[in-house]
N, C-alpha and C positions, 0 to 999 in steps of 0.2 A: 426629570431624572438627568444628573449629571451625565458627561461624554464616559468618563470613569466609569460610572454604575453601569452605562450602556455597553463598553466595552466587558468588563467582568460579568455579565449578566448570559451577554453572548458567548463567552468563553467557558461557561455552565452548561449552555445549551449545547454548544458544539462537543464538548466532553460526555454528553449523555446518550447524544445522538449518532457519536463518531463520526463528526463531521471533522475535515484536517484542516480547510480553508474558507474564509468568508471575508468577504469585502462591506465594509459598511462607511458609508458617508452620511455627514449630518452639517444641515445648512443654517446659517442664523444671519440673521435681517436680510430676509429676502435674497440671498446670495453674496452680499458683501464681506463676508466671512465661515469658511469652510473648515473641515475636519476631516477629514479622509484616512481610512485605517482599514491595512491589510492584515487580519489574522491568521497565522499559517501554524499550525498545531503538528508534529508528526506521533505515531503511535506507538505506544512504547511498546521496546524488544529488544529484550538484552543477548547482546549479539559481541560472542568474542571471535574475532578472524584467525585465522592460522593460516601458514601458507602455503599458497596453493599455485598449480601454474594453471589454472584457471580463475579470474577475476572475478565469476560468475558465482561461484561457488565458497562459503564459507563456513568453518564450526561454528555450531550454534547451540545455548544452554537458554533455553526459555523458561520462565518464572515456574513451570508446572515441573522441569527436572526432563522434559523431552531433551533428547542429545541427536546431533545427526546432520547433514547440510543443507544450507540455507538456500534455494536455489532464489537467487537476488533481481530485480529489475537492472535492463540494464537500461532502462531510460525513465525520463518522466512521464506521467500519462494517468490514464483510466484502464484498470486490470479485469480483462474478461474472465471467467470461469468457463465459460461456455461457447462455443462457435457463434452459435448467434440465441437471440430472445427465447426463452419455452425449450429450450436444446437443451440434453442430456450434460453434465459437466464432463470438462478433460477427463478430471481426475479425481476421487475420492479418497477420503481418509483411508487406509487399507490397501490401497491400490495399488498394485506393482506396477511401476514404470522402466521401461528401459531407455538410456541412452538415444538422446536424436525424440523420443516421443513430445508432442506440443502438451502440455500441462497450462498453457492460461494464453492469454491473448493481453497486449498491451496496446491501447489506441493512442499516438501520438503526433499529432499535426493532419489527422483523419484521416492516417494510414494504420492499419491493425496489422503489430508484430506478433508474428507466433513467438512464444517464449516455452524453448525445450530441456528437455533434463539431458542434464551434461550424466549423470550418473546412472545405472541400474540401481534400482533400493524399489524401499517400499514407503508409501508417501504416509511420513507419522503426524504431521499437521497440517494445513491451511493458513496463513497467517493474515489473509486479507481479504477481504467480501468482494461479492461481483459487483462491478461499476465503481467499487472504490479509487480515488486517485494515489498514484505511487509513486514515488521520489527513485533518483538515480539510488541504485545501491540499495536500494531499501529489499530485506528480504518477506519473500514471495508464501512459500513452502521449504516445506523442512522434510529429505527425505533420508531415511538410512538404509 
């Protein structure tokens, strides 16, 4: 199988399994010539900003017609749902959240950020799985 088929093949599997990133190297004669290829995928979310004097916070119109604000990563990392393993989640589809409450946990450099809602609303979607990786800016929850 060519590097091509190997790469495209991967980029199948990672689209079905919502996987965002994967490193693959491939060696030929013995070492004397390498291939090395970073895949980095983000997940679509169609996301329009308005402005706001919080950076945190943006309008958001997702594929389903949900309307409401995006509450955003403000780093890179792994997005907890939960305090810790087998733990009840922050926060529920349904769930009224106020201002200042921790809605998800972001692990970055193996320090775990609380990530809180800037808003009172009510939390209308989830837009990322537990242990998922999350990019700066990338939104989190969507609460109105």
């Amino acid at each position: 199988m060519s590097f091509r088929a190997t790469v495209e093949s991967m980029s199948k599997i990672m689209d079905d399994m919502g996987i965002t990133e994967l490193d693959l190297e491939r060696q030929f004669l013995f070492g004397v010539y390498r291939k090395h290829i970073h895949l980095s995928k983000q997940q679509a979310v169609a996301v329009s900003a308005t402005p706001s004097a919080d950076n945190n916070i943006s309008k958001i119109d997702t594929a389903n017609k949900t309307s409401g604000y995006a509450l955003k990563s403000p780093m890179v990392g792994v997005v907890y749902l939960a305090p810790e393993p087998g733990a009840e989640t922050f926060v529920k589809v349904g769930a009224t959240v106020k201002a200042g409450d921790t809605v998800a946990l972001v692990e970055a450099m193996k320090t775990f950020n609380p990530i809180k809602s800037d808003k009172d609303g009510t939390v209308k979607e989830i837009l990322v799985s537990d242990g998922a990786a999350v990019e700066f800016d990338q939104p989190l929850i969507v609460i109105e």
